[in-house]
PDB file as gemmi writes it, atoms N, CA and C in Angstrom:
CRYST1    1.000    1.000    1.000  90.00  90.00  90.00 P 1                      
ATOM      1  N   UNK A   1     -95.951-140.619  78.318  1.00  0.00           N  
ATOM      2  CA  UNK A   1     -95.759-139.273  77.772  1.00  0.00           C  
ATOM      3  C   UNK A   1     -96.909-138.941  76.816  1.00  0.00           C  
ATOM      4  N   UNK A   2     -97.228-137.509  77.111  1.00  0.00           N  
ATOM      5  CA  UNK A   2     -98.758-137.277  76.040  1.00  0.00           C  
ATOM      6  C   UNK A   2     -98.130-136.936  74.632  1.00  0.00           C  
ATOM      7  N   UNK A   3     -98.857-137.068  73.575  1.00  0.00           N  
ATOM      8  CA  UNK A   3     -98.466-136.740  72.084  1.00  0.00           C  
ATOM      9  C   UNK A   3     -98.510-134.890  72.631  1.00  0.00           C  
ATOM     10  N   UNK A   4     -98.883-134.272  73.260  1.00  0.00           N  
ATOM     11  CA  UNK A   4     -98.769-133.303  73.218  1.00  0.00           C  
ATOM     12  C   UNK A   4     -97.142-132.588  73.507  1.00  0.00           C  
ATOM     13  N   UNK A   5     -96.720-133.197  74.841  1.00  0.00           N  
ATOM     14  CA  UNK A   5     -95.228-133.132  75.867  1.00  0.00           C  
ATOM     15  C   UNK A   5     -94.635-133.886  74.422  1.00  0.00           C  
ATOM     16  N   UNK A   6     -94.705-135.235  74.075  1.00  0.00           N  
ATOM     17  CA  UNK A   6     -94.304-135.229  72.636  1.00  0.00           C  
ATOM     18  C   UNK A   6     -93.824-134.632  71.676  1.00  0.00           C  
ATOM     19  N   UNK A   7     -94.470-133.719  71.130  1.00  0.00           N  
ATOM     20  CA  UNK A   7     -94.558-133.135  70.428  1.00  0.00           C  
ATOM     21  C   UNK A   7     -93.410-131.772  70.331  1.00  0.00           C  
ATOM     22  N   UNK A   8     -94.167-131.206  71.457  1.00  0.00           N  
ATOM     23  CA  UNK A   8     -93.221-130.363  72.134  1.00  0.00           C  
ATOM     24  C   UNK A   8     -91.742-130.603  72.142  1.00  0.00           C  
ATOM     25  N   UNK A   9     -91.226-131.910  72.664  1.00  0.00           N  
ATOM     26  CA  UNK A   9     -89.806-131.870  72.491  1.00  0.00           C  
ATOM     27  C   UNK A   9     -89.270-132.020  71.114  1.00  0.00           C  
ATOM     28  N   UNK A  10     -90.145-132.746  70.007  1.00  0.00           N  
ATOM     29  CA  UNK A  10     -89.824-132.718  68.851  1.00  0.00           C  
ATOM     30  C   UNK A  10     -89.606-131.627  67.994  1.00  0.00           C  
ATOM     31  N   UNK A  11     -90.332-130.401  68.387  1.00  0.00           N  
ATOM     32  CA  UNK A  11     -90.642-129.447  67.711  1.00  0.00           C  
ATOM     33  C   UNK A  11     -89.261-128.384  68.303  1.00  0.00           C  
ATOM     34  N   UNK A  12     -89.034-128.320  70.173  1.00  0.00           N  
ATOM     35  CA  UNK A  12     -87.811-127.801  70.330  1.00  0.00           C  
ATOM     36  C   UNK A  12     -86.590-128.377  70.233  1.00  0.00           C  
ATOM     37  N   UNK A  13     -86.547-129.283  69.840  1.00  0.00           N  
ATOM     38  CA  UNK A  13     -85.080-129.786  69.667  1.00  0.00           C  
ATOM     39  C   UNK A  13     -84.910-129.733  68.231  1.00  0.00           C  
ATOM     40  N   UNK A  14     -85.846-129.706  67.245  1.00  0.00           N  
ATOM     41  CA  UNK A  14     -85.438-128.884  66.007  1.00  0.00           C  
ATOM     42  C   UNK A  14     -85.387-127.382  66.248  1.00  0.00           C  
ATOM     43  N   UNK A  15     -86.114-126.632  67.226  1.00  0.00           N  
ATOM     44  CA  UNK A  15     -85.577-125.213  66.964  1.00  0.00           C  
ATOM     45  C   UNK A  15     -84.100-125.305  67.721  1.00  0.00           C  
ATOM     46  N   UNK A  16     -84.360-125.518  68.947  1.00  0.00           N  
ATOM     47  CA  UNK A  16     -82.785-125.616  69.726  1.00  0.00           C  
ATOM     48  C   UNK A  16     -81.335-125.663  68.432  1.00  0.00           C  
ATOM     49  N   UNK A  17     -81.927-127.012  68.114  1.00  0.00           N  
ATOM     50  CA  UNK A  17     -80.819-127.366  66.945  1.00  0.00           C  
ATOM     51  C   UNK A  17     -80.391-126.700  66.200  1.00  0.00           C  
ATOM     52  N   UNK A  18     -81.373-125.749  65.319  1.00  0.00           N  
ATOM     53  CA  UNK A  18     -81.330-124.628  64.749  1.00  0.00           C  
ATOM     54  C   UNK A  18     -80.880-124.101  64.860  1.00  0.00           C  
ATOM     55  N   UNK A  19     -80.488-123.290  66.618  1.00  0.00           N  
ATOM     56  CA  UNK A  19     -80.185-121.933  66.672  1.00  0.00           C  
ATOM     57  C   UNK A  19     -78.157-122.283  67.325  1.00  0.00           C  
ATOM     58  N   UNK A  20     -78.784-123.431  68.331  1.00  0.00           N  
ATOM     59  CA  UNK A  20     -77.345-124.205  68.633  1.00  0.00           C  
ATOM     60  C   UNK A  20     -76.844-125.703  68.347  1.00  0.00           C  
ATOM     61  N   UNK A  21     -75.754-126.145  68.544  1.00  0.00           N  
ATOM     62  CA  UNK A  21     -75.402-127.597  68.478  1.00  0.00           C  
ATOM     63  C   UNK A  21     -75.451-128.025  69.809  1.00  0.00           C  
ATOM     64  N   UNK A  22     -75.417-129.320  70.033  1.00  0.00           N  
ATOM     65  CA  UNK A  22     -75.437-130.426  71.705  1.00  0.00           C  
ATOM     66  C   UNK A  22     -76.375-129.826  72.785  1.00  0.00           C  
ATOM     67  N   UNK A  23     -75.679-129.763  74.080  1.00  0.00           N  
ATOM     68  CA  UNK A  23     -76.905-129.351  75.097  1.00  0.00           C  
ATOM     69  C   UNK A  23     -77.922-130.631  75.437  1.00  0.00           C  
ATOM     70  N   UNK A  24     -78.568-130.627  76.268  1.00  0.00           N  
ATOM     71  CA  UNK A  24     -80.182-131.195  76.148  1.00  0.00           C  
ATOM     72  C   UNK A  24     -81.330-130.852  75.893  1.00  0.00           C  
ATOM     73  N   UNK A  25     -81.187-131.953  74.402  1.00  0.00           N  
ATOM     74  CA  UNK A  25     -82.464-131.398  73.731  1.00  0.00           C  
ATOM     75  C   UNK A  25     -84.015-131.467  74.491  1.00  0.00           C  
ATOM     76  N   UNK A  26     -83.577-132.685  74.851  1.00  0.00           N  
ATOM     77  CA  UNK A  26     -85.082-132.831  75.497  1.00  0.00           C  
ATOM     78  C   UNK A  26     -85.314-132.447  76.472  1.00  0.00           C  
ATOM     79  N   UNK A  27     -84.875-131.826  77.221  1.00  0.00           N  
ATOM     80  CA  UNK A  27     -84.916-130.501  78.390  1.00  0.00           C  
ATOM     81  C   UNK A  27     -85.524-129.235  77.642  1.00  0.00           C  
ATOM     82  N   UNK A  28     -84.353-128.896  76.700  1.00  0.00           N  
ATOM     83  CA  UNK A  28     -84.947-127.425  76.045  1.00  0.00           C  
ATOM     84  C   UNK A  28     -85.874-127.701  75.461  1.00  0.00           C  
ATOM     85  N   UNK A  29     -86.079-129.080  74.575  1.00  0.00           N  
ATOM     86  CA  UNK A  29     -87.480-129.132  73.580  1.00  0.00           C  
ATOM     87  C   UNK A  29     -88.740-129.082  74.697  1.00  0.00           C  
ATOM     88  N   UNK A  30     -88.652-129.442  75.933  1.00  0.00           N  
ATOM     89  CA  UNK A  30     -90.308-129.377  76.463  1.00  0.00           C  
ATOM     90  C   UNK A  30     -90.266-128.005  77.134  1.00  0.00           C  
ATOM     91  N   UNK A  31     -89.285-127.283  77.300  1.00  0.00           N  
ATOM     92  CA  UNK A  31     -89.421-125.396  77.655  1.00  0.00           C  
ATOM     93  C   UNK A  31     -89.463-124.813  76.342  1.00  0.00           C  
ATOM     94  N   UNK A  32     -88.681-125.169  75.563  1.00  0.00           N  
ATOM     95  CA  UNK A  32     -89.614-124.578  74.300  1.00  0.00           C  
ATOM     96  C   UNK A  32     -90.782-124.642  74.102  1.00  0.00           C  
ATOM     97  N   UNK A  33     -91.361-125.515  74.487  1.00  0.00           N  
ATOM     98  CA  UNK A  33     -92.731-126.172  73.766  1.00  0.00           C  
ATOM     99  C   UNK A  33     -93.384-125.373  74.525  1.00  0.00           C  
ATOM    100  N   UNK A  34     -93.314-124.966  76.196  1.00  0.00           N  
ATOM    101  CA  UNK A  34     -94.276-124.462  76.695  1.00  0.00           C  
ATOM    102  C   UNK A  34     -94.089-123.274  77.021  1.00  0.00           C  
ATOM    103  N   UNK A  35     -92.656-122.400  76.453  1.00  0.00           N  
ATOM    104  CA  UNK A  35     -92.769-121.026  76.127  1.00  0.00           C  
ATOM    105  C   UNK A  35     -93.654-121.103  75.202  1.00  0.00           C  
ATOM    106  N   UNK A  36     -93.394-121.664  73.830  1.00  0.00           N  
ATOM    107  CA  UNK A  36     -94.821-121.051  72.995  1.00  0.00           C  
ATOM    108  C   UNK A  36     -96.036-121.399  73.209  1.00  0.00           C  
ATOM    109  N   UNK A  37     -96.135-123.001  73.800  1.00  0.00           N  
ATOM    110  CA  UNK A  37     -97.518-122.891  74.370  1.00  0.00           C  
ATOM    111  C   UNK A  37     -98.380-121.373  74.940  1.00  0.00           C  
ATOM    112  N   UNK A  38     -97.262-120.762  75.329  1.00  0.00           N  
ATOM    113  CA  UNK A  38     -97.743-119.656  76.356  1.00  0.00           C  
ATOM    114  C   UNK A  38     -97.989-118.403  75.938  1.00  0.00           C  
ATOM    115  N   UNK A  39     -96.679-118.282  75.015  1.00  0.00           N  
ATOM    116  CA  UNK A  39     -96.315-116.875  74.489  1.00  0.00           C  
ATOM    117  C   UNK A  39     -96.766-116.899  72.799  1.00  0.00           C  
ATOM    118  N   UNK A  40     -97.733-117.678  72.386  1.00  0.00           N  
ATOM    119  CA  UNK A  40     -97.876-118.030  70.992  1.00  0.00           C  
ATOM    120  C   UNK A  40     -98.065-116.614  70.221  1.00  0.00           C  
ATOM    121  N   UNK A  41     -97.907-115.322  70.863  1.00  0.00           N  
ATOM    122  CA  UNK A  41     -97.562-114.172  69.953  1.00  0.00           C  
ATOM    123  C   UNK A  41     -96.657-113.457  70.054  1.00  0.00           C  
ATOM    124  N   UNK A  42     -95.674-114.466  70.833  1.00  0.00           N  
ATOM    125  CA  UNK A  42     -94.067-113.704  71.027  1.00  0.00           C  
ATOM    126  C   UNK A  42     -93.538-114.082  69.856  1.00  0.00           C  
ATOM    127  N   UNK A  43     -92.685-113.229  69.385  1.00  0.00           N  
ATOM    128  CA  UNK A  43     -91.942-113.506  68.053  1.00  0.00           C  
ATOM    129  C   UNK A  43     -90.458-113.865  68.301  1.00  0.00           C  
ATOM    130  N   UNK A  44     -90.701-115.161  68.883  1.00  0.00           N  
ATOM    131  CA  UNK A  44     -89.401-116.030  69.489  1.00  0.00           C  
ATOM    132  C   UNK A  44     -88.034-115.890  68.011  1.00  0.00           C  
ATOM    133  N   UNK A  45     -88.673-115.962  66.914  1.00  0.00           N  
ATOM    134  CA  UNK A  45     -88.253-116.059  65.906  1.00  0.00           C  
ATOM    135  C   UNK A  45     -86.835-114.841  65.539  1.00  0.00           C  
ATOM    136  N   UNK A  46     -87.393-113.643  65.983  1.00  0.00           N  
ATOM    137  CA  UNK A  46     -86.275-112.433  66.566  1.00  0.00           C  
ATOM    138  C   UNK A  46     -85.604-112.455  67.603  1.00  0.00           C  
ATOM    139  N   UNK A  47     -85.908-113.039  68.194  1.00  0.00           N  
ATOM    140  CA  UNK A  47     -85.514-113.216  69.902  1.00  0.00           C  
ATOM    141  C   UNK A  47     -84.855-114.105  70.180  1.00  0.00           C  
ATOM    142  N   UNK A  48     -83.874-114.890  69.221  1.00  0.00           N  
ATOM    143  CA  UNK A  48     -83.321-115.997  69.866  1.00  0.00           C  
ATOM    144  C   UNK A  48     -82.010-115.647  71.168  1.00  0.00           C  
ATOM    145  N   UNK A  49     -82.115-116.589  71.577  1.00  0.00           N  
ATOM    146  CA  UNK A  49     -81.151-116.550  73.166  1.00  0.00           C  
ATOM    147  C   UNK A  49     -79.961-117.000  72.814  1.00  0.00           C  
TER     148      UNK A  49                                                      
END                                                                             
């Protein structure tokens, strides 16, 4: 696994967590990671799902 894909799940499974409890984190943490990889001027931050 790259420190990058890494990273990524670390970073969405604290937002995931954030917004919900359980689920899979490490599913949502690497689609998180590469929605913002992508969308890094979407303001996910208003937009939660």
């Amino acid at each position: 696994m790259s420190k990058i894909t890494y990273d990524f799940i670390t970073f969405g499974s604290k937002l995931k967590n954030s917004i919900h409890e359980g689920g899979d984190s490490e599913s949502a943490g690497i689609l998180a990671g590469l929605v913002i990889n992508f969308n890094m001027d979407y303001d996910w931050k208003n937009n939660r799902v």
